[in-house]
C-alpha positions as MATLAB code, in Angstrom:
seq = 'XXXXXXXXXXXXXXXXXXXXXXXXXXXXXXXXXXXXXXXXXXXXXXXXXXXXXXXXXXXXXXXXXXXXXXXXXXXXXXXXXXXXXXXXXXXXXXXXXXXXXXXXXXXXXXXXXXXXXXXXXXXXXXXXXXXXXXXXXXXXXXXXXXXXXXXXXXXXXXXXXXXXXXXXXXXXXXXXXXXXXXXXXXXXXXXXXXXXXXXXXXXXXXXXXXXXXXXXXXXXXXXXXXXXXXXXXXXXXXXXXXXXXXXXXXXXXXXXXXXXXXXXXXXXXXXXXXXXXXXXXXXXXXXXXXXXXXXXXXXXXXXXXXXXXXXXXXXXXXXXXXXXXXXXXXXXXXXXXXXXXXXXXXXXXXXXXXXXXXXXXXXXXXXXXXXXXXXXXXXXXXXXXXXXXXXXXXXXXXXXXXXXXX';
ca = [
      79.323   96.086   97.845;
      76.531   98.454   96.795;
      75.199   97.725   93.188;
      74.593  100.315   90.388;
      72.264  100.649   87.999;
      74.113  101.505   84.846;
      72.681  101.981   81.352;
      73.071   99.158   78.640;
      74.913  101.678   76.505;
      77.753  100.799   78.566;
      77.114   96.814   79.313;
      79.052   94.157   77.455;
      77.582   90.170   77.571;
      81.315   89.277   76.798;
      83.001   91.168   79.563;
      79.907   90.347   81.921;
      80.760   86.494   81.162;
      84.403   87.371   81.866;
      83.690   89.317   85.246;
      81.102   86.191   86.338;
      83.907   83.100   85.304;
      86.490   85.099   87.683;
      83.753   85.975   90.695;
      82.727   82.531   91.117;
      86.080   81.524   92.126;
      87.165   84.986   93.438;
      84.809   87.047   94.709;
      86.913   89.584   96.485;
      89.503   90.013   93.999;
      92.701   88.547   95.412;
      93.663   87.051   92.320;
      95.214   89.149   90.108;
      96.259   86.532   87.587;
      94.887   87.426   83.991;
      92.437   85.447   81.912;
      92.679   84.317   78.312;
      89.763   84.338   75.426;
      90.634   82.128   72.391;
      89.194   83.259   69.417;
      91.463   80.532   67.055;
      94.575   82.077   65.357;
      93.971   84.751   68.327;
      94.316   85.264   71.839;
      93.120   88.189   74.268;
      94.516   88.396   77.597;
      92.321   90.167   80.112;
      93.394   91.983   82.991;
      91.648   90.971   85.915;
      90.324   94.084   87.113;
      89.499   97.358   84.744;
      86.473   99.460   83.913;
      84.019  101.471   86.258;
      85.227  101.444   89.179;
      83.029  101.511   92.378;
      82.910  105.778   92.185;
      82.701  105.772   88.802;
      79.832  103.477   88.288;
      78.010  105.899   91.622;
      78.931  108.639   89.338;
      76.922  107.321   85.945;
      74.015  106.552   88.241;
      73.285  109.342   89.639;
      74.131  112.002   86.574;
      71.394  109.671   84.173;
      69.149  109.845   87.761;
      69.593  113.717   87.767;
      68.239  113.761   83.955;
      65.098  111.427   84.753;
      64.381  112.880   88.349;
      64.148  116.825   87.095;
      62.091  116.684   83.789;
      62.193  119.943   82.283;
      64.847  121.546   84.080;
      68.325  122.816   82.750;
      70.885  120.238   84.281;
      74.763  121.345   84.653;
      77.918  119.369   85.296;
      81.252  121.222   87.063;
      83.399  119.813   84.784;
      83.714  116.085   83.012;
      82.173  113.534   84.881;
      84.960  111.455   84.546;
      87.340  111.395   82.143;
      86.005  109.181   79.677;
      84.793  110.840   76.482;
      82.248  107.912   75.219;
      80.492  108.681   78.784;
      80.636  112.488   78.593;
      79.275  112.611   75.127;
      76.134  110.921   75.915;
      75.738  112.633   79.048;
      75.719  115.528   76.608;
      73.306  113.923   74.445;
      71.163  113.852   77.481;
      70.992  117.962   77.990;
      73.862  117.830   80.655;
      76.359  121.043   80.037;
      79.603  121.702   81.515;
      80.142  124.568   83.406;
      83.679  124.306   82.857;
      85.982  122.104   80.923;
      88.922  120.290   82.758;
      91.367  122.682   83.084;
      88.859  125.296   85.027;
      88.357  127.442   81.971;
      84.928  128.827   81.965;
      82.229  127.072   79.583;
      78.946  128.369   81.221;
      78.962  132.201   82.405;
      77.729  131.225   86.460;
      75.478  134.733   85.513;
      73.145  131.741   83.582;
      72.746  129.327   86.378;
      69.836  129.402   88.974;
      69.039  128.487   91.729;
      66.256  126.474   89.486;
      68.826  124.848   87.972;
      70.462  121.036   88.476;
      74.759  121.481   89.180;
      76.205  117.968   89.648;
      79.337  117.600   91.002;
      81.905  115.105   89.485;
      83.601  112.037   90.866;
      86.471  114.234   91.440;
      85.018  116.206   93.884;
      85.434  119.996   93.587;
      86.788  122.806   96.163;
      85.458  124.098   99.099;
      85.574  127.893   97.760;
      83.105  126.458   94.749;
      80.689  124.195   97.389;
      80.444  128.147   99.047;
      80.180  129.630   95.429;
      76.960  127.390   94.800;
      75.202  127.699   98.005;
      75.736  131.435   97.979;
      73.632  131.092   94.496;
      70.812  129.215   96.414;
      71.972  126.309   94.424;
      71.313  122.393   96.185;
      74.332  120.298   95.142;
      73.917  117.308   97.528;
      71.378  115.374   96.091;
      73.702  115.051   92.863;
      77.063  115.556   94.651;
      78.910  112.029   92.560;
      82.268  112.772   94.791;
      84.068  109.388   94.956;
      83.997  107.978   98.529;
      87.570  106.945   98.331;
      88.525  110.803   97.426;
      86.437  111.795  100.710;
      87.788  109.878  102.454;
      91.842  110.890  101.432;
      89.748  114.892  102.655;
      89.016  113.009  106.039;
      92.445  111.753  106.478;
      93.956  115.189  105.443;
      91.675  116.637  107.923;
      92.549  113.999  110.829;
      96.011  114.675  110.087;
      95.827  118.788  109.935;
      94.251  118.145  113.884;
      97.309  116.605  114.954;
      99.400  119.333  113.634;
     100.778  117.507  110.633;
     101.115  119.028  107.121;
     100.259  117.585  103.742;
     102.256  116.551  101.075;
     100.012  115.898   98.328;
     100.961  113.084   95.454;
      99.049  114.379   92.694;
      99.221  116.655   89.304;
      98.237  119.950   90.177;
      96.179  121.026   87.332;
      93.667  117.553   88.095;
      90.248  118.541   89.036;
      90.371  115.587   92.257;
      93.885  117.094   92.966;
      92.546  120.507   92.972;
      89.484  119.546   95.588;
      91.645  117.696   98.136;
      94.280  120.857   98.034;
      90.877  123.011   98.978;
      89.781  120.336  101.773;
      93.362  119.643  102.962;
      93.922  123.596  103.630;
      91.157  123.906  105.893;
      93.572  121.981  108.788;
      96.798  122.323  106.969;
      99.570  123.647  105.155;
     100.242  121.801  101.836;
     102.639  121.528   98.983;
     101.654  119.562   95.639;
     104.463  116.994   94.295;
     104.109  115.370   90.996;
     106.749  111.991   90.907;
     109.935  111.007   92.996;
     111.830  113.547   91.355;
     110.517  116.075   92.810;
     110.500  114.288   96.261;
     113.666  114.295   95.665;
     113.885  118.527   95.446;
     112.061  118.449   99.055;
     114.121  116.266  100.949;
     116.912  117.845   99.280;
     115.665  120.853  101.248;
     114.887  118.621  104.297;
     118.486  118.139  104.510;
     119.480  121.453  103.360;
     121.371  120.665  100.352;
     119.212  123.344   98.376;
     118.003  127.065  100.244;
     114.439  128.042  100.655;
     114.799  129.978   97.945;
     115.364  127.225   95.112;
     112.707  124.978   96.974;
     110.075  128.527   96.519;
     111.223  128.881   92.955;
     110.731  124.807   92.175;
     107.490  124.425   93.779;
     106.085  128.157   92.695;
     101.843  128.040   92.548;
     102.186  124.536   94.230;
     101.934  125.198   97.957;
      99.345  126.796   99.775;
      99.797  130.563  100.352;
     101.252  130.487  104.220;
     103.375  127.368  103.461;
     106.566  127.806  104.665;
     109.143  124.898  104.473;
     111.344  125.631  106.811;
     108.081  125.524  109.689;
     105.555  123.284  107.656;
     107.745  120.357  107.056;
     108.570  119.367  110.278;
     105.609  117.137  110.773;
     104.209  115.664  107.245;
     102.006  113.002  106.111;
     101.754  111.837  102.366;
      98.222  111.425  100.978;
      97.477  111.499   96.832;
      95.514  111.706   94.214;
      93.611  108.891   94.121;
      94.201  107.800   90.415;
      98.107  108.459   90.668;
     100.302  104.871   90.255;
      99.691  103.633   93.378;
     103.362  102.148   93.774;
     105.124  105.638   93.249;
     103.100  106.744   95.891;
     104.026  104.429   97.992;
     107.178  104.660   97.329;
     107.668  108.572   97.809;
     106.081  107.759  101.581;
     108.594  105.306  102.024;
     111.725  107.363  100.211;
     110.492  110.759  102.831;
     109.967  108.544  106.153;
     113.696  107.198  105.764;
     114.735  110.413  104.840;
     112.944  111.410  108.217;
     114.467  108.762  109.815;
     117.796  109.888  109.012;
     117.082  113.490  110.348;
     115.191  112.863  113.369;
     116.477  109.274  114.680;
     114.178  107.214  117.018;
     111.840  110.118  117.308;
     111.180  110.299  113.013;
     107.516  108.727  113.814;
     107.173  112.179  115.508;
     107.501  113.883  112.115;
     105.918  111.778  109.805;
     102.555  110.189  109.762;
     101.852  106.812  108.212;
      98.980  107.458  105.389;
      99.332  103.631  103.382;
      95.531  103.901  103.882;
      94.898  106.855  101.823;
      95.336  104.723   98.529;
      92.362  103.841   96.456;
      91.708  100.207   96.233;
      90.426  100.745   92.543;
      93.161  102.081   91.267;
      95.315   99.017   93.050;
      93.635   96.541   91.752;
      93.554   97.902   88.164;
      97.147   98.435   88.598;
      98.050   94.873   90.132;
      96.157   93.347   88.017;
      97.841   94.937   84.940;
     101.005   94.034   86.700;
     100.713   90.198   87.083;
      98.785   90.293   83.275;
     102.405   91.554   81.745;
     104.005   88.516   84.038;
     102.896   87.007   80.268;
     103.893   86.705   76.974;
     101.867   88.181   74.338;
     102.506   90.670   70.826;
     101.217   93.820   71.963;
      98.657   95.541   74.590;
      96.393   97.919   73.750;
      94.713   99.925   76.866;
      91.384  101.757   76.265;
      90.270  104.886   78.227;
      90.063  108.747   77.894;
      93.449  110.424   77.197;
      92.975  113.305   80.211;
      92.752  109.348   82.068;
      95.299  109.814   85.054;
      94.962  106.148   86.224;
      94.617  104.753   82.320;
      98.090  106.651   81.750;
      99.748  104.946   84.734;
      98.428  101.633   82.961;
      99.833  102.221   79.658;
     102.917  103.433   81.860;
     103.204   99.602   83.098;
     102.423   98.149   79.983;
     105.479  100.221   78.004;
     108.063   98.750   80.083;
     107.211   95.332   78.526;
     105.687   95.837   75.179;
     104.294   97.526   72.576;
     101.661   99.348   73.791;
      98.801  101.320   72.177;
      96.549  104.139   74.233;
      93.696  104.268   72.131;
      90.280  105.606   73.622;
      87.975  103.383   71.826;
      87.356  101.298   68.649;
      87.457  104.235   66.420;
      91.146  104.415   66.559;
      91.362  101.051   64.790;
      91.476  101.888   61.584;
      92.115   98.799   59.506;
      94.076   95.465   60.246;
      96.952   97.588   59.611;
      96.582  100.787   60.683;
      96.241  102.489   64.568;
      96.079  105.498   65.792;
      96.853  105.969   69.349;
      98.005  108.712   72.123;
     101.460  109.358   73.585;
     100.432  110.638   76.623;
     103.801  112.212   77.587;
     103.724  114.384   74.742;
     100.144  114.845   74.455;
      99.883  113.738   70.655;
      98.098  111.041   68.714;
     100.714  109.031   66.234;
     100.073  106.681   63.588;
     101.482  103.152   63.824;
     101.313  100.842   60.693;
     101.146   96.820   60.798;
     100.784   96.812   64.117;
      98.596   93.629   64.090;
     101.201   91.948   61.809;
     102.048   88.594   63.138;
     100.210   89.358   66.044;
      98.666   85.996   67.962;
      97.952   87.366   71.500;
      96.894   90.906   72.670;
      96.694   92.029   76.179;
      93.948   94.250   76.644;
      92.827   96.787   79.598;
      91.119   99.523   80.628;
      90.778  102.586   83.032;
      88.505  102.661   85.856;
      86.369  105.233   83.724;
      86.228  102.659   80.717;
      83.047  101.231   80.092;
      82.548   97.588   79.259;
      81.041   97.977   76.061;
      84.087   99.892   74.684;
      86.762   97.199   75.381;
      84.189   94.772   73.857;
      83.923   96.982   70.957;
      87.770   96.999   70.762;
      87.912   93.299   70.766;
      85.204   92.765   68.310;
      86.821   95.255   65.781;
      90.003   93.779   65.853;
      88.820   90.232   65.276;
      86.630   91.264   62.677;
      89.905   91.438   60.337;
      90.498   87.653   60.868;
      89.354   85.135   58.901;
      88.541   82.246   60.701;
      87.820   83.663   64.056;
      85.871   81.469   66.724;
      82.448   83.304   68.100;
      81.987   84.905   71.811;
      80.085   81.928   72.768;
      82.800   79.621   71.540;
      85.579   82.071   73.122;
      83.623   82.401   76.311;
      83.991   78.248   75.893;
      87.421   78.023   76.695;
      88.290   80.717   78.777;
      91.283   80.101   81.156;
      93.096   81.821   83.802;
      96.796   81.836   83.247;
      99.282   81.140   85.227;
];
């Protein structure tokens, strides 16, 4: 796999040591098993794959490229790189503006950007209608297009699958920037509809097997299907494809939940009606999530996961972790206050709370990241929370005895 070259500001020696003791063995990543630091009266265990992804780490390359490549000139970004706010703020620091902010609201009147000007587009991609909007301003977006290959390549699946006359239903929240972008690509073949979880699978084959009218389906799914979409034609042939950074699992599971649905409906001939899309997942996001699934398979006090809170694949980590544990969302050091005091994000109700003692008799932490984490955050994480022990052993000595469990 291609390697990137990504600023110090966002290397860790720790976390490189970690990375290199699991490669040597396990190079491709098949072993999801977690490893354990000892730092004396405390213990991390490390999932065995989080941080910068693949299209995250093409992302950070090219955006600091951008800056050295066109001295002088104004530089722009769609929207957030990625969703990491460590990572936005020094691209920020570096003379990169957004043009809009997550949500689509305007930052950057479009009446200030030239064709003179630098507009990178994120790792989520963006829409067809605003590749048009930018060439229609003159403006060359290729060079600095960061689009993740694993979300263009969910666009080239929607598009194989519009040619054979399926439809899309898209696993995804519909506000998400990547969710947004493969809506745009998918329509160009296809009708589409936007579901969020298997409850609302649930409202579609409920329609599927008409236990609810086309009216309550319209009203449920209002703003979420493209504008000729019309369930009673358009899903008759589907295929499931998602957002990339959506709990792989769930996805998996919808796909699974609709095809026997399909099967029910259609008999033998269901394969007729619904395509098999298993390879539309992104492998990042699988690991990160297996890997966070096999860590919990051990006993420790608490986890704490790092990464931005607009994070779609860091929530579906904390999501895992929750079901176990207690489990703090914090997006970096900062949030750890004192030995006694957190402050971390409930991501369901979009607020920060306050937790007190939460390190009290606490002798093992699981720790892990999002795929737009950097390295040097976690290790800054770890650092500041051994910092309020006493007799705490070094990196080097930590690094020592490192061990894979199980």
């Amino acid at each position: 796999m291609k390697r990137f070259k990504i600023p110090e500001i966002y290397q860790s020696t720790l976390i490189k040591s970690v990375h290199a003791f699991r490669d040597k063995t396990d190079p491709r990543k098949k072993d999801f098993r977690a490893t354990e630091l000892h730092f004396g009266t405390l213990s991390f265990i490390i999932a065995r794959s989080f941080g910068f992804c693949y299209g995250v780490e093409n992302a950070v390359e090219r955006s600091y490229r951008a800056v050295t490549e066109n001295p002088g000139k104004k530089i722009y970004l769609l929207s957030q790189m990625i969703h990491n706010p460590d990572v936005n703020h020094d691209l920020i620091s570096q003379g990169i503006r957004f043009i809009m902010d997550t949500s689509g609201n305007q930052l950057i009147p479009w009446s200030e950007i030239t064709s003179d000007d630098i507009v990178i587009i994120p790792a989520f991609g963006t829409s067809i209608e605003t590749k048009e909007f930018l060439t229609s301003k003159g403006i060359e977006f290729k060079t600095y297009d960061t689009t993740c290959p694993f979300v263009t390549r969910v666009w080239k699946r929607a598009e194989q699958l519009g040619m054979k006359d399926y439809n899309l239903i898209i696993h995804g929240k519909y506000n998400h920037e990547e969710t947004k972008a493969t809506f745009s690509h998918s329509l160009q073949n296809a009708e589409a509809i936007v579901i969020k979880d298997m409850a609302e699978a649930q409202i579609l084959v409920n329609f599927v097997q008409g236990k609810i009218t086309k009216e309550e389906f319209i009203n449920h799914f209002d703003g979420r299907f493209s504008s000729n979409f019309d369930p009673e034609i358009h899903l008759e042939r589907v295929g499931v494809i998602n957002q990339t950074t959506m709990l792989a699992t769930e996805t998996a599971e919808i796909a699974q939940f609709i095809s026997e649905v399909y099967k029910e409906k259609y008999g033998e001939k269901y394969k007729e009606h619904i395509a098999d899309t298993r390879d539309t997942l992104c492998y990042a996001t699988n690991e990160n999530q297996d890997s966070t699934t096999e860590m919990l398979k051990n006993k420790a006090d608490i986890a704490i996961v790092v990464g931005g809170y607009n994070s779609s694949n860091t929530s579906h980590l904390v999501e895992l972790c929750e079901e176990e544990l207690p489990t703090y969302y914090i997006a970096n050091e900062s949030e750890v206050k004192s030995q006694s005091e957190i402050h971390h994000y409930n991501f369901r109700t979009k607020e920060m709370h306050t937790t007190m003692d939460f390190l009290k008799d606490c002798e093992k932490i699981m720790i892990t990241s999002g795929a737009s984490c950097p390295d040097s955050v976690i290790n800054k994480v770890i650092e500041k929370i051994t910092g309020f022990y006493s007799e705490i052993a070094s990196n080097e000595e930590a690094l020592k005895n490192i061990q894979i469990l199980g």
